[in-house]
N, C-alpha and C positions, 0 to 999 in steps of 0.2 A: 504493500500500500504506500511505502513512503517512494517507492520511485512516480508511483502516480502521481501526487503527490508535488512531487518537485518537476513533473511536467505539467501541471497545472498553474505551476507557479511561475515556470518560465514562460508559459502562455500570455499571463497576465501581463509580466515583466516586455515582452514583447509589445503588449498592447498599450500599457507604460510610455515605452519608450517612444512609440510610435503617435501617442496625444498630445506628448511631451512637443514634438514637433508642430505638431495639428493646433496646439493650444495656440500657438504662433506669441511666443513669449508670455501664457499665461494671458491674453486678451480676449480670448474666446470661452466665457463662461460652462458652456456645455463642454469644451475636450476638456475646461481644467476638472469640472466633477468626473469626467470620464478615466481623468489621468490620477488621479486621486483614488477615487476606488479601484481601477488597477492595481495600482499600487499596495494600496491595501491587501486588495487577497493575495498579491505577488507574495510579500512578509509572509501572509499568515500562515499559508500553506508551504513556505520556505521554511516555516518555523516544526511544523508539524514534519515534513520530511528530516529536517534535523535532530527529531527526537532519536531516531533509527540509524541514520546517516552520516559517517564522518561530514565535521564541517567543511572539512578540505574538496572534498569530494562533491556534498551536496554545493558547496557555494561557486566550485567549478564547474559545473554541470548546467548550474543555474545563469549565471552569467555567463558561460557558452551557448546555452541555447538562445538567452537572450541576445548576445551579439549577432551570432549567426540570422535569428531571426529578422533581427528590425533590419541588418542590410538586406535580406531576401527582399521583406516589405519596401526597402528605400527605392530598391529598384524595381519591384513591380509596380510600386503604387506614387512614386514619388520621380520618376525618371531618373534616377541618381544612377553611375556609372556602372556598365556592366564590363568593364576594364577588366583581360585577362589574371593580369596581377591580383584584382581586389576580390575574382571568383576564387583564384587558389588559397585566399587566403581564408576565405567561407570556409572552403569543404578542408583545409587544415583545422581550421575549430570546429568544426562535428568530430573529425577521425581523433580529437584528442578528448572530445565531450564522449566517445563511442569509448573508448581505450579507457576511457573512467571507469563507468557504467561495467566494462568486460572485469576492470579488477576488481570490483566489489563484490562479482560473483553472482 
């Protein structure tokens, strides 16, 4: 349960990050509640996978999914650069958010 858990969390974290922009410096009243309650269940279920979870691990995994994610989002939804270099460096932070995940078992 707790890896569920810490993908729900970097769900949020993605969704976070991605308001975070949307909010356009916090002037946009609806992405900042949006960005806010992301945020919120991002913690809380970070918190609850942590019970179980090396910190090390859950907080890697966490903000690996989170990175990885919001640049997928930057560039699907935001036109940000799909530059050779900046994909390699996507699918290096999955294979090292995967290589967590393998040695936890």
């Amino acid at each position: 349960m707790a890896w569920i858990y810490l993908l729900i969390a970097s769900g949020a974290e993605i969704v976070w990050a991605f308001t975070l922009k949307a909010s356009d410096g916090f002037t946009k009243p609806m992405m900042v509640a949006l960005n806010v309650t992301a945020l919120l269940i991002a913690v809380w279920f970070l918190v609850q996978a942590m019970r179980v979870l090396p910190l090390g691990t859950a907080y890697a995994v966490w903000t690996g999914i989170g990175v990885a994610g919001a640049a997928v989002l930057g560039v699907a939804m935001l036109g940000e650069s799909m530059a050779p270099m900046r994909l390699l460096a996507i699918c290096i932070i999955v294979a090292g958010v995967a290589m967590l995940k393998f040695a936890e078992g």
